[in-house]
N, C-alpha and C positions, 0 to 999 in steps of 0.2 A: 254445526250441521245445517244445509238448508232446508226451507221448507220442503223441497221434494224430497231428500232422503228423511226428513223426519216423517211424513206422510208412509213413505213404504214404512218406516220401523214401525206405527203403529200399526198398520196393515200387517206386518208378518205377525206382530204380538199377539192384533186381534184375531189370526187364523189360526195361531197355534194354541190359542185361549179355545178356541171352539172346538180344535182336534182334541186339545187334552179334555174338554167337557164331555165330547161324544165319545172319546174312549173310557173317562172315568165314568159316566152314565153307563155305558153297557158292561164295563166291570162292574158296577153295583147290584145286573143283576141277576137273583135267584132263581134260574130255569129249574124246569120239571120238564123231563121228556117220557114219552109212554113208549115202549115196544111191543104193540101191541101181538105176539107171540111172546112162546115158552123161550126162556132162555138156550144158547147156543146156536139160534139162527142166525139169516142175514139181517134182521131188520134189529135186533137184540147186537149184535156185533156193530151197528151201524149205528145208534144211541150211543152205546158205552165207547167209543171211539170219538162219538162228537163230545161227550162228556169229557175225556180226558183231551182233547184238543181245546174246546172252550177254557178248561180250567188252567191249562199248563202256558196256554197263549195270554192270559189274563184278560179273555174278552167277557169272561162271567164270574162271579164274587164264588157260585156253588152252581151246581147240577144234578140231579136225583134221577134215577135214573127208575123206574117200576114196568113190569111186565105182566101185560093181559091180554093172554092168550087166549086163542078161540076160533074158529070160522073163518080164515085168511086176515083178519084182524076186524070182521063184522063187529063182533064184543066190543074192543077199544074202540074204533070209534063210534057206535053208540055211547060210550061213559064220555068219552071228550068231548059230543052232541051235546048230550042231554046237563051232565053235571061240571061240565067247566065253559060255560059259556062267559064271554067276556073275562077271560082269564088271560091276562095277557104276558102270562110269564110260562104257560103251556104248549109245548109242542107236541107232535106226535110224527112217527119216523111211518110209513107209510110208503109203496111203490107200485109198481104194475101187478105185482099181485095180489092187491087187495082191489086194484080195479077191475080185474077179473074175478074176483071170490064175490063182489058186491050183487056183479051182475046173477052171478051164478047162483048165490045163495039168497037172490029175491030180497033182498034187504030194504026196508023199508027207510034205512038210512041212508043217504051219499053222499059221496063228494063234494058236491054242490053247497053243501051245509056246512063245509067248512072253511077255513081261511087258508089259501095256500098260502107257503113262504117261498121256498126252493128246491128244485131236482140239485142233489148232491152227487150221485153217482151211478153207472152203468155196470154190469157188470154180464158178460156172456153167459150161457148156456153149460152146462158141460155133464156129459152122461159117460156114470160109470160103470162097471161090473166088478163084483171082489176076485183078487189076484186071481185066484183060483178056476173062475169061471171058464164053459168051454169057448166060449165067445169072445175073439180076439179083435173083432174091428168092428166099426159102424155096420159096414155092408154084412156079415154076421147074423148083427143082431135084427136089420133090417128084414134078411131073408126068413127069421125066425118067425116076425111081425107077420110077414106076409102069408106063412105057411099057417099061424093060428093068432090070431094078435090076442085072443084072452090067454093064450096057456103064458106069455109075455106080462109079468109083474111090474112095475114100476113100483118105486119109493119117491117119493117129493112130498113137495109143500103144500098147502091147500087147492081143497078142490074148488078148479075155476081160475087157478092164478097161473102167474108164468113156466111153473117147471109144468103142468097140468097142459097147457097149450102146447108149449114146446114138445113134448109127449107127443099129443096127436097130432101136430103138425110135422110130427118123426114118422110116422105111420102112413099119414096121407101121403108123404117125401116116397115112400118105402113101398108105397100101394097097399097098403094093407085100410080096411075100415076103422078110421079117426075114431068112430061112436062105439066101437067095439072092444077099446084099450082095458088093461085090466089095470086101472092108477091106484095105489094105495096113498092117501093122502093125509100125513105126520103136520101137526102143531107149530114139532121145535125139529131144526134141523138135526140135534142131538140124537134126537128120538131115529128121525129117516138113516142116519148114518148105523145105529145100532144095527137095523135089519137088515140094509146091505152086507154092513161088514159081517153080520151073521147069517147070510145066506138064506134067508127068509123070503129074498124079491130077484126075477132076474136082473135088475137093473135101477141104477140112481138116478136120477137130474138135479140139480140144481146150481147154483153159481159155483165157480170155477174152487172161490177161497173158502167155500166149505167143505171143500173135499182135498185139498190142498195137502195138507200134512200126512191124509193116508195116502194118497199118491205118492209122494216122495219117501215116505215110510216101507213102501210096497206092500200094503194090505187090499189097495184098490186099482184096477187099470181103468187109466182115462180113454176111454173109444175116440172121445175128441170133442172140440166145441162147438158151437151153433154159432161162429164169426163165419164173417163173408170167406169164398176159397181164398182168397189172396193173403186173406190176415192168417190163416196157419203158421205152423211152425213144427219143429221136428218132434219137441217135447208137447207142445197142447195142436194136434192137426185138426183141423177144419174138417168137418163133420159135410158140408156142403163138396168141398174137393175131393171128399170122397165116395161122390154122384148122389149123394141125400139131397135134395133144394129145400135148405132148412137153413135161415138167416133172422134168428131173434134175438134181442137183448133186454135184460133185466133193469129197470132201475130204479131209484130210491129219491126217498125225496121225504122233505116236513111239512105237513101241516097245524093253523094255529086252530081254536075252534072258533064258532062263530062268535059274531057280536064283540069282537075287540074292536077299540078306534084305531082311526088310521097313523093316528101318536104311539097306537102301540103295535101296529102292522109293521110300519116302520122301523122301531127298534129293533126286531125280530129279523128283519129282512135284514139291516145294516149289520147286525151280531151274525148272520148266517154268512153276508159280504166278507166280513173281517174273518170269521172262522175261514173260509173256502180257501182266501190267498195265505194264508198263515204254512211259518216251516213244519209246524205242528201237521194238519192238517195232510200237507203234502206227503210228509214223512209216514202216516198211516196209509195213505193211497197208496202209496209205494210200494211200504209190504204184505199190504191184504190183495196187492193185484187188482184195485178198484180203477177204473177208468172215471177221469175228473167230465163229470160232464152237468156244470155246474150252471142255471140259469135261475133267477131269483125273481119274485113280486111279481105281477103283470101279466111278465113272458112268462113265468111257469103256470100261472093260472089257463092262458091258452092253450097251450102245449097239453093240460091234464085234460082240457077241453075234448081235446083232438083225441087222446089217448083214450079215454072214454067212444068213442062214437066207433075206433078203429076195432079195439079189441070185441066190445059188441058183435060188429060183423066176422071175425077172428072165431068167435066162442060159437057163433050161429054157425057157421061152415063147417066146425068140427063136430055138430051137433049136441055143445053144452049148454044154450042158451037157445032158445023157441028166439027167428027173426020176427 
């Protein structure tokens, strides 16, 4: 063998010595994710889906999964704040609606206090009414809005986060008074689903695949989603194509808490890398209907930047938030 091909062979040895270190390193270890809601929502669906991708991918040894519930996840991250600082084996699953409920609910905690890792996932809009209802289309339910928007129920997620916008950014679409909506605002999606389906609220919001099964069940009709007119389709139509100008999406994302180093920023980010491109992974997006819209470290800490400053002005216009 010559010197040049001996030189590559230790070159490949010594690459695959440090690929197998940095994947047996992040196999070795022990996450803890928080979902900070009641079990049966998106952000509870969105942990125990990275849990069972982390594990079955072999990018982590275990995974635990706990849920604390409370105030669009205000509670959990306070505990992630205050009692897991420098924990570098804690995540917490987190999205645009807790950027919304922060501001909303005056929190003396944010964002800013914590370590981002990665936006994982997108996921649209989608407002329903139970089968039953006399209300068969967006325009409908719009013209109901306008004729009294409090006699007009809603069910969602917390107050101040994404179905709570999308709501009265449905009204102001619709002409009706954004600050005059009547939101009933559930924990856990489990909970929001019971009083739809039991006819408690005239209508739902929230991401597409928590409403999914009673869609295709026929207990609930999709009026349509909050994608741009173009992105419609026969089965989920565009809520904007049908003359609403309402164009929102949801999405989700980790963060670590504060005061980890940047040795254990890193691992976090690199294990959230290798989870994102994994068949595991993809194969969940697939059938929850999650749009991969996947940015890690750096880039997502700006983007949460920007998504903070937006939704402020967002929450001031529909009159949840004093500008």
């Amino acid at each position: 063998m010559t010197q040049f091909r001996k030189g590559l062979w230790r070159s490949a040895l010594a690459a695959a010595a440090v690929a197998g270190f940095v994947t047996s390193a992040a196999a070795q270890m022990e996450l803890k994710i928080m979902a900070p809601a009641a079990p049966g929502g998106g952000w509870d669906q969105t942990a125990r889906s990275m849990q069972q991708a982390l594990t079955q991918a072999g990018i982590a040894k275990s995974v635990q999964v706990t849920n604390v519930p409370g105030a669009g996840g205000s509670i959990g991250i306070a505990q992630l704040v205050n009692n897991s600082k420098g924990d570098g084996n804690q995540l917490m699953v987190m999205g645009y609606v807790m950027v919304g409920a922060l501001l909303t609910n005056k929190s003396p905690i944010t964002l800013d206090q914590t370590t981002p890792i990665a936006r994982l996932t997108a996921e649209y809009e989608a407002i329903v009414v139970p089968a039953d209802s006399p209300i068969k289309t967006a325009k409908e339910l719009a013209d109901a809005l306008k004729a009294d928007p409090a006699k007009v129920t809603w069910a969602g997620g917390s107050a101040g986060g994404v179905d709570h916008i999308a709501a009265a950014l449905f009204a102001k679409a619709a002409g009706a008074d954004p600050t005059k909506i009547n939101y009933i605002p559930f924990s856990g999606g489990g909970e929001a689903l019971a009083a739809i389906l039991g006819g408690k609220v005239t209508a739902g919001i929230s991401g597409y695949g928590e409403f999914e099964s009673q869609i295709k069940a026929g207990k609930l009709r999709l009026l349509g989603l909050t994608t741009p007119a173009n992105q419609g389709t026969a089965d989920k139509p565009s809520i904007q194509a049908q003359g609403i100008d309402i164009d929102i999406a949801n999405w989700r994302a980790v963060v670590a808490p504060p005061g980890i180093s940047a040795d254990q920023k890193k691992a976090l980010v690199d294990a959230m890398d290798e989870m994102a491109k994994s068949a595991e992974w993809q194969a969940i997006l697939k059938q929850k209907g999650w749009e991969d819209s996947y940015v890690s470290g750096d880039a997502f800490a700006k983007i949460l930047q920007q998504e903070q400053a937006r939704t402020k002005e967002i929450l001031a216009s529909v009159g949840l938030v004093k500008s």
